[in-house]
C-alpha positions in Angstrom: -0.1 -18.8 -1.8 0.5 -22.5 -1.3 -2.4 -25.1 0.5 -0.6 -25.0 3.4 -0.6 -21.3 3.6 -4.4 -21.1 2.9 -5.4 -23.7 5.3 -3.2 -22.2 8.2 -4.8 -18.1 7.1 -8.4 -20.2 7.6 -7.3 -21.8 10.9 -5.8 -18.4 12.1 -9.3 -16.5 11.0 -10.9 -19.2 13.7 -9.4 -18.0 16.3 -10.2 -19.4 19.9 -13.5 -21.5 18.7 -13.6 -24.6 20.1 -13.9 -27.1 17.4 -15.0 -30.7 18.1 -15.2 -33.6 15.6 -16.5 -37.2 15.9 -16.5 -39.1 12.6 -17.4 -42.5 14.0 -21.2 -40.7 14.8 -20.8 -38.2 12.5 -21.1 -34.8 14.1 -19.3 -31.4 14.3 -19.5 -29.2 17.0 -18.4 -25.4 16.1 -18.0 -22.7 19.2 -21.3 -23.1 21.1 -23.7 -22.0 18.6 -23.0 -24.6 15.4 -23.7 -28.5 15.3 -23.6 -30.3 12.4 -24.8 -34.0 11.8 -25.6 -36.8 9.5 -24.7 -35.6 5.8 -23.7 -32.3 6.6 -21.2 -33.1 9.3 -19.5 -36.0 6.8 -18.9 -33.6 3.8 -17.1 -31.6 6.9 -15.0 -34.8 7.8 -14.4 -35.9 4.3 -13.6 -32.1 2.6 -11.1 -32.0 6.4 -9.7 -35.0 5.5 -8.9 -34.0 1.8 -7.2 -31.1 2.9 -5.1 -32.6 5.6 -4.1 -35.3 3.1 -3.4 -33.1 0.1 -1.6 -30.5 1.9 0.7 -33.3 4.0 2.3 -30.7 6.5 -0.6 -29.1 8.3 -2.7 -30.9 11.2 -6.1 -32.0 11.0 -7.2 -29.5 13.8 -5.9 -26.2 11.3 -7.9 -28.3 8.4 -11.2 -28.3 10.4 -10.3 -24.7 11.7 -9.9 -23.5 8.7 -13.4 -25.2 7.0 -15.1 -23.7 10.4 -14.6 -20.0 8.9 -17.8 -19.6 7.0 -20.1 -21.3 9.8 -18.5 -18.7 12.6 -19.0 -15.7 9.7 -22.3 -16.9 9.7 -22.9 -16.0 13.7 -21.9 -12.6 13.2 
């Protein structure tokens, strides 16, 4: 399975959640229940940005989809 692959299975496992991501202020907003700031929310941006770069065909949306899986399997 290539990186592009993996990061598009992750951002299909999101579904629908509504994923919002400020980098200048340094915040993530997951669905309505997750909100990450400070630290947490730039290793988010950062490990996003990694992917996004590395992988070169995916958009940045499927990257932070796809890192968003283990904070919505942690609602359930």
């Amino acid at each position: 399975m290539t990186l592009t692959q993996i990061i598009r299975a992750g951002a299909d496992y999101a579904g629908d959640a509504h994923i919002e991501v400020n980098s200048a202020q340094e915040w993530v907003s997951i669905g309505d229940e997750v909100f990450l700031q400070g630290d947490e929310a730039r290793v988010f941006i950062d490990e996003a940005e990694r992917l996004w770069n590395e992988a070169g065909d995916v958009g940045i949306d499927e990257c932070w989809a796809h890192l968003a899986g283990p904070y919505l399997d942690s609602l359930e």
